[in-house]
Every structure is written in C-alpha cells, then in structure tokens.
TORKOL-4160 file (C-alpha; in steps of 0.2 Angstrom, whole numbers, padded with zeros to 4 digits, m for minus):
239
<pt num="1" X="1340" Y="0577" Z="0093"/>
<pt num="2" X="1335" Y="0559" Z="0091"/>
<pt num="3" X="1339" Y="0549" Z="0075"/>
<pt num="4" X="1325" Y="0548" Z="0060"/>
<pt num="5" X="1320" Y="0529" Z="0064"/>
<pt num="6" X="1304" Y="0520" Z="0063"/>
<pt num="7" X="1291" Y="0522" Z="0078"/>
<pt num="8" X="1289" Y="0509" Z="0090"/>
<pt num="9" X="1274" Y="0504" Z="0088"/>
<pt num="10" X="1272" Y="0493" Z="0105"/>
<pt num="11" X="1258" Y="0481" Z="0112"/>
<pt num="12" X="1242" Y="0486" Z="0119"/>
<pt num="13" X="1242" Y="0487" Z="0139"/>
<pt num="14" X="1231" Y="0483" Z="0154"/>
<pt num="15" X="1223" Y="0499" Z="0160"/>
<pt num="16" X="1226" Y="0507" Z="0175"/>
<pt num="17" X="1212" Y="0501" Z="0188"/>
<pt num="18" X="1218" Y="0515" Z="0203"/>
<pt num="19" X="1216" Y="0533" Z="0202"/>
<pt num="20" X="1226" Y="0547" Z="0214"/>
<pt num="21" X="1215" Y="0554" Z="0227"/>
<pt num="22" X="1202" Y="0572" Z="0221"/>
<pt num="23" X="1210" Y="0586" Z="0230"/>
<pt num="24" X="1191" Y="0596" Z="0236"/>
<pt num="25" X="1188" Y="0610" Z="0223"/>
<pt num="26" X="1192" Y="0626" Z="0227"/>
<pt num="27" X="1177" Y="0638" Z="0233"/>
<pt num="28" X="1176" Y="0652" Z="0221"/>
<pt num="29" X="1180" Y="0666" Z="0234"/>
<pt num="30" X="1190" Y="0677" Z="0226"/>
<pt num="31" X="1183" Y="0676" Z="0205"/>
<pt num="32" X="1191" Y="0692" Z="0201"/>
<pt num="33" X="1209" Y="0690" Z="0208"/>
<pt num="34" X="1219" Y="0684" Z="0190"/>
<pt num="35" X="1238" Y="0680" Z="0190"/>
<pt num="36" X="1247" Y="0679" Z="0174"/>
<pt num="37" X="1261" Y="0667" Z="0167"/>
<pt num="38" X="1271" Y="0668" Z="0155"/>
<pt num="39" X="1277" Y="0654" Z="0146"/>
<pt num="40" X="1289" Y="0645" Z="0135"/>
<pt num="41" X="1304" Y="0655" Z="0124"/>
<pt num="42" X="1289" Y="0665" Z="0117"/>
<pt num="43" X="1284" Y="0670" Z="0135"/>
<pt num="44" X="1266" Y="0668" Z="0127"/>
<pt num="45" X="1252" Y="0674" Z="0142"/>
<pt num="46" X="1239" Y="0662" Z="0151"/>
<pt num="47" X="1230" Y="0671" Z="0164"/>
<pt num="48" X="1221" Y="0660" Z="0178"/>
<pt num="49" X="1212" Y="0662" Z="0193"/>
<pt num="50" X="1224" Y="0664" Z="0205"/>
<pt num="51" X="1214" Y="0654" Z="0219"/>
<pt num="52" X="1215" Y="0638" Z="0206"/>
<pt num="53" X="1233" Y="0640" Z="0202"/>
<pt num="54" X="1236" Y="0642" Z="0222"/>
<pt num="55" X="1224" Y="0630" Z="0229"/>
<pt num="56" X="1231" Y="0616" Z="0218"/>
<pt num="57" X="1251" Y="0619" Z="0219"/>
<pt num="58" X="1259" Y="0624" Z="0235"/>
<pt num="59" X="1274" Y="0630" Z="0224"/>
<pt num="60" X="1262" Y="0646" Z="0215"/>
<pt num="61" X="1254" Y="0648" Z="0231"/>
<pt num="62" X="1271" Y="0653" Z="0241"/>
<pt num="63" X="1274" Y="0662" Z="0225"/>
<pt num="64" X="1259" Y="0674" Z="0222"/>
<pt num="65" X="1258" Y="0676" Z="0241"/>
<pt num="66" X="1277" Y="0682" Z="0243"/>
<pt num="67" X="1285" Y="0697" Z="0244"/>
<pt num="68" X="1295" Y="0693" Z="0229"/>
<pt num="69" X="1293" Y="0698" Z="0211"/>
<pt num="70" X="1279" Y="0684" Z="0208"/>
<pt num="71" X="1270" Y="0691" Z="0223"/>
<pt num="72" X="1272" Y="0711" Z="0218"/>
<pt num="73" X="1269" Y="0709" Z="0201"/>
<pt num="74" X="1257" Y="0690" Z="0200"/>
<pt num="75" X="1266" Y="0685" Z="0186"/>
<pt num="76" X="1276" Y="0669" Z="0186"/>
<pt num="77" X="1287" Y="0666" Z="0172"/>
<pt num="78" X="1291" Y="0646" Z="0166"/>
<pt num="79" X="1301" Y="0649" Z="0152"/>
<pt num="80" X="1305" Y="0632" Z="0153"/>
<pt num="81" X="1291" Y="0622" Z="0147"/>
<pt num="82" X="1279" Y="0621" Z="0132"/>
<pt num="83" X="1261" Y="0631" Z="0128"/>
<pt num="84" X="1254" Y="0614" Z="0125"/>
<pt num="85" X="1258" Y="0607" Z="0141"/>
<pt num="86" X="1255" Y="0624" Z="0150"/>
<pt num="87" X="1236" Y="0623" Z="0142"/>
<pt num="88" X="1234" Y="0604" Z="0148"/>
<pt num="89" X="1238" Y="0610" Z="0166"/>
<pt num="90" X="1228" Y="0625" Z="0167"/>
<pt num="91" X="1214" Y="0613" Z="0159"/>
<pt num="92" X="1217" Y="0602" Z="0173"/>
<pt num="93" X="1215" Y="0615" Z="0187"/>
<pt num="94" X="1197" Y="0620" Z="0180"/>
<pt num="95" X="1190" Y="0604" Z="0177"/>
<pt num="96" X="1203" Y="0587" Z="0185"/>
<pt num="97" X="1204" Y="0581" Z="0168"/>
<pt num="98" X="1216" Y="0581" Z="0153"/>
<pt num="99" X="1211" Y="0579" Z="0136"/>
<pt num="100" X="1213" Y="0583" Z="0118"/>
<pt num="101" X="1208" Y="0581" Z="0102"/>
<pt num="102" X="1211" Y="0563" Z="0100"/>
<pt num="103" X="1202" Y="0560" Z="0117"/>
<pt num="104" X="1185" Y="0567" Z="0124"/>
<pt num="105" X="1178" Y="0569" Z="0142"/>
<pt num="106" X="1171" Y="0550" Z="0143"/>
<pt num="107" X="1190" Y="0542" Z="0138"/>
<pt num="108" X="1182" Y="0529" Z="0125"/>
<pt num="109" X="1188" Y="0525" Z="0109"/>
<pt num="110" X="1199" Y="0537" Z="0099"/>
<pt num="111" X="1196" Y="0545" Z="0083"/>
<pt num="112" X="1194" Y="0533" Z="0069"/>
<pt num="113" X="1208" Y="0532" Z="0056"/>
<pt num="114" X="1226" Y="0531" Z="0066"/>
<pt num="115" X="1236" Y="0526" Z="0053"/>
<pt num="116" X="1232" Y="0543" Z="0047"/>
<pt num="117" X="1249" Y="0554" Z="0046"/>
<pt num="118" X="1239" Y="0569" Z="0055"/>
<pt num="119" X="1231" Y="0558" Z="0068"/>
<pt num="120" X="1250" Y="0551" Z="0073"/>
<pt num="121" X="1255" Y="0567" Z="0071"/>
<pt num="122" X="1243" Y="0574" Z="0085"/>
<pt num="123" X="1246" Y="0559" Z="0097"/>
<pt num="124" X="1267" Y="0561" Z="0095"/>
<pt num="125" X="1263" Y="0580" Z="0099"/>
<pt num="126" X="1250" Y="0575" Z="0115"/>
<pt num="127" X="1262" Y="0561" Z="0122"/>
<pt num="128" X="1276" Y="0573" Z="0121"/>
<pt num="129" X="1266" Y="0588" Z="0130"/>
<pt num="130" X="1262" Y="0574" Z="0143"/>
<pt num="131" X="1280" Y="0569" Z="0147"/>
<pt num="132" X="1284" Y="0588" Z="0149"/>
<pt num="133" X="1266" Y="0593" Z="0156"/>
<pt num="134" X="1273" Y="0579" Z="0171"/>
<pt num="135" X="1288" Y="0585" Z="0172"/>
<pt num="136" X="1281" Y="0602" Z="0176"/>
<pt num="137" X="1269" Y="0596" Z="0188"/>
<pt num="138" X="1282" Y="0589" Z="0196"/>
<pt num="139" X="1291" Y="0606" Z="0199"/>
<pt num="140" X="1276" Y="0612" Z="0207"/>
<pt num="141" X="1271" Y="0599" Z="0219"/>
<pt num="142" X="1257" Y="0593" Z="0211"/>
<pt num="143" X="1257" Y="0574" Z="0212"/>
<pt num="144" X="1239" Y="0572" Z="0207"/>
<pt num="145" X="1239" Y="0582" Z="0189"/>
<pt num="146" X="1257" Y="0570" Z="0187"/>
<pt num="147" X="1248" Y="0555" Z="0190"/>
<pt num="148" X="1234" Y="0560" Z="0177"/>
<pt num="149" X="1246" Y="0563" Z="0167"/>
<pt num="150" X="1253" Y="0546" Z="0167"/>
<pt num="151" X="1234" Y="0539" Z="0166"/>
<pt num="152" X="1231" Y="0549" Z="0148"/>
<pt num="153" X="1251" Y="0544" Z="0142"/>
<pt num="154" X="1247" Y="0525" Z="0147"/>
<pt num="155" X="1228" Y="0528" Z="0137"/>
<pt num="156" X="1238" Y="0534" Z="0122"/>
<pt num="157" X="1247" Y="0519" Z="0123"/>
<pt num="158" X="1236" Y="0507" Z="0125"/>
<pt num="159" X="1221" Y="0516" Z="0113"/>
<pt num="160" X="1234" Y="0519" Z="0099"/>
<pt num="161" X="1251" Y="0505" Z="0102"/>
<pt num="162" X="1262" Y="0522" Z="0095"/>
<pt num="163" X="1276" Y="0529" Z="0103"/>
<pt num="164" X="1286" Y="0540" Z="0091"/>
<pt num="165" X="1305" Y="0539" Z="0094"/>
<pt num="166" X="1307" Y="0559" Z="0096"/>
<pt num="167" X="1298" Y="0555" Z="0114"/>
<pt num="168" X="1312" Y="0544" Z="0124"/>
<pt num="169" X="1322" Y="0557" Z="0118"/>
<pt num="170" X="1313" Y="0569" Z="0128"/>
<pt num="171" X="1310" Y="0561" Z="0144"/>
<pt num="172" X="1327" Y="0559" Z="0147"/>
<pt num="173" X="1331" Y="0577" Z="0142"/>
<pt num="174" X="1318" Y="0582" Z="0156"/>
<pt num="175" X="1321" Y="0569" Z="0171"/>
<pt num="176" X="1332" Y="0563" Z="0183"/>
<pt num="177" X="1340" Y="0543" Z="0184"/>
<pt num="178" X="1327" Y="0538" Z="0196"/>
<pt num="179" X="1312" Y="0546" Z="0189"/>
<pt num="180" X="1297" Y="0536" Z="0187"/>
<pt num="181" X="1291" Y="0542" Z="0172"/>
<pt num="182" X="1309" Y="0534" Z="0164"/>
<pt num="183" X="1307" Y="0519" Z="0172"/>
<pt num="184" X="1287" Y="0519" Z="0166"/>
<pt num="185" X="1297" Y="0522" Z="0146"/>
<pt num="186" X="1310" Y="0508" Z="0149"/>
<pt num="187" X="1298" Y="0493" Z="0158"/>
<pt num="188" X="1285" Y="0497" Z="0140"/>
<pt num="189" X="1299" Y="0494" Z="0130"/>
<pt num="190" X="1307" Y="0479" Z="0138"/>
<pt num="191" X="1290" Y="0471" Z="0140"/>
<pt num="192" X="1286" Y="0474" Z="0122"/>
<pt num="193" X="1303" Y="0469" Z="0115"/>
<pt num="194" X="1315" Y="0457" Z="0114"/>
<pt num="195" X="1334" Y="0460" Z="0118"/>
<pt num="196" X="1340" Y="0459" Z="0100"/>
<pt num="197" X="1325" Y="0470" Z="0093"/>
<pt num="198" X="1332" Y="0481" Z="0104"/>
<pt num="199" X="1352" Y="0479" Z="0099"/>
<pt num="200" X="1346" Y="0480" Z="0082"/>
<pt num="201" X="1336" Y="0498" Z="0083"/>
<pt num="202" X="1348" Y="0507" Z="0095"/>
<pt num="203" X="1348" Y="0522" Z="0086"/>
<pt num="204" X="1330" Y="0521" Z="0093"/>
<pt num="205" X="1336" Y="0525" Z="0110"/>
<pt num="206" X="1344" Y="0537" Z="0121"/>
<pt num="207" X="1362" Y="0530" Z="0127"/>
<pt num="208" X="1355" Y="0532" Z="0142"/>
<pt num="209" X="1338" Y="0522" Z="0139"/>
<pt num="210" X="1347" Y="0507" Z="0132"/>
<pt num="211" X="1359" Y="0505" Z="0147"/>
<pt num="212" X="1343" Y="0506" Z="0158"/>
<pt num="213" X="1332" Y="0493" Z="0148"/>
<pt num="214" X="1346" Y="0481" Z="0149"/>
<pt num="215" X="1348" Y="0482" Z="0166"/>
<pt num="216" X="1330" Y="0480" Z="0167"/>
<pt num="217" X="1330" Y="0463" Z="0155"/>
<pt num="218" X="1343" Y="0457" Z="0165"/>
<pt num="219" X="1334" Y="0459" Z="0178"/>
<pt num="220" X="1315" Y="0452" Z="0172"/>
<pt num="221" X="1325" Y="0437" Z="0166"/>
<pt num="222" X="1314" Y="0424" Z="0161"/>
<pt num="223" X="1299" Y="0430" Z="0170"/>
<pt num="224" X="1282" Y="0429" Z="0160"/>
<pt num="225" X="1276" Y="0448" Z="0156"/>
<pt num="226" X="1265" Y="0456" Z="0167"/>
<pt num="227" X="1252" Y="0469" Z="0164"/>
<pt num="228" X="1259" Y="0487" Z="0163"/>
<pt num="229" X="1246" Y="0499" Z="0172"/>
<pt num="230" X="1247" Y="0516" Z="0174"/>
<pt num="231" X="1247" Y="0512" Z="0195"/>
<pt num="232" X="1263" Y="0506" Z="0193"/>
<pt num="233" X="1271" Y="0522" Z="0193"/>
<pt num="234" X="1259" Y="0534" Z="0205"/>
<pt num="235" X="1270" Y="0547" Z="0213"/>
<pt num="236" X="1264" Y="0547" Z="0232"/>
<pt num="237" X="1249" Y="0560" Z="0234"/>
<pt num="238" X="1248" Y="0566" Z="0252"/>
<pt num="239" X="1231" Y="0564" Z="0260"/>
C-alpha cells in the first residue's frame, strides 16, 4: 500500500488530437444469446450480449465459442479485475465511449467544485478504474477500448490537474517494465516536476517509478517540455 502523502497535483496538458480507428458495430443478429461474467473477489454478475463481448475481443470470442468451460457453460470468470472497470468496458462495448459522473457524453467541462473532498474522491476512484479498465483490455485484445482508456485518464488529467498517489501505486502493481501506460505515469511526472521535488516526495512513488523517472530526466536533459498527449502512448490497433 502506497504511503499517505499529499497528491500530486500536476500541470494541465495538451489534448490528444488522434483517436484509434472505430471498429464497425456489431449487427444485432443474435439479441437473445447472453453470456455472463463474473467478476472481482465478489464474482459479482454482469450479463452481456454475447455478440458484443465476441465482436470486440478475439480473446471472449475463442472463449464463448470453445469447447471449454466458457463455451459449455458462457460464463467467463475475471476474478481479477474491479466491478468499476468491468462496468466501463461493458459501457464501451454498447456505446464506444467511457464516461462517468464527472464526465458526460460531449467531454466538456467537469463538474464545478473540484476541490470538493467527494469530487476528488470520485476522480481518484475513476482514474484508478481506468488504469485497471486498460490493463484488462489489454488482456483481451482490445487495443481500441485501451486507447480510450488513455484518452479519458489523460482528460482527467488535463480537466482536474489531480493525480492521487494511491494510483502510481497501482499501475505498477498491474503492468509490466515496458508498458506504455507506465511510461505515460513517469513522462507526466518528469514533465511536471523537478528532480529535487521529486527526491523530496519519494515516499510518493513506487521504488520502481522513481528509478524509471530518473532515468527518464536524465534522459530529457535540458530539453524544453513538450506537450503530453494522449497519442503518445496509442497501443497499435490493427486495421
């Protein structure tokens, strides 16, 4: 568990000005044909259309059309993510977008009032379910609902300057040392702070992140900041 530190509260960033390419919609053939998933420690139920959650990941196709438990049963069990992320990809799968309470379908200005304790509260919680709702789409092969994913994490960013420590922590627990979602974490930090801000608020970081943003500062050097976007860290989508 990360140390009880202050947030970060970094600098406002460029927005993202490319967007992954839309994957057609699925056609509706087969409305009554559910699969269920259970998910999280609680193995709470979410029941989908199964030609939405096959259409758009290759991983719960093979799965739901196997001979394997999945297929007998269509049930596929992720006891390994969160009911929040689960309910931003099955979002997603309906509708291509991800959003939440602190950001509507036209993705203009958040709710007034962010230095309200519940409203940082519910942005903490949402960038958290993003890092994890990435992670997830990573595991099954769906690089567009990642890349949204990253479009909402660098909006939150941007919209709110509010990264709560407790979120380093967890994308590290949930990637691997080349993942692009770390390196998105580390290049926001190192643009946004100086070497001894970051010596000084250690604690801040996972032992991990701190050997990666000083590699990355020696590396930027004395390079003028450039802007972040949410581009920058695309994983490839097939055509």
């Amino acid at each position: 568990m990360a140390p009880k530190t202050k947030d970060i509260a970094p600098s406002p960033l460029k927005r993202a000005s490319l967007s992954s390419p839309k994957k057609k919609a699925p056609s509706f053939q087969g409305p009554a044909q559910l699969v269920t998933f259970k998910i999280g420690p609680d193995l709470t139920e979410f029941v989908v259309h199964k030609e939405f959650a096959c259409h758009y990941s290759p991983v719960l196709k093979a799965a739901f059309e196997s001979e394997f438990i999945e297929g007998q049963t269509q049930t596929y069990t992720l006891d390994d993510t969160t009911e929040g992320a689960f309910r931003m990809l099955v979002q997603w799968l309906y509708t291509q977008k991800v959003t939440s309470e602190l950001r509507d379908d036209s993705s203009s200005k958040p709710c007034d009032g962010i230095n309200d304790p519940k409203q940082r509260e519910i942005a903490a919680r949402d960038t958290e379910d993003l890092v994890t709702l990435w992670v997830l789409a990573g595991k099954l092969i769906m690089p567009t609902l990642q890349n949204e994913a990253m479009d909402v994490m660098m909006w939150y960013y941007t919209e709110f300057s509010f990264i709560r420590n407790s979120t380093f922590a967890a994308v590290y627990a949930q990637t691997a040392p080349d993942s692009l979602l770390r390196k998105a974490f580390v290049e926001l930090c190192t643009h946004r702070l100086e070497t001894e801000m970051i010596v000084k608020r250690q604690d801040s970081f996972p032992k991990e992140m701190l050997l990666d943003m000083f590699v990355a500062a020696v590396a930027k050097g004395n390079e003028p900041d450039r802007p972040i976007v949410a581009s920058d860290y695309y994983v490839p989508v097939p055509l």
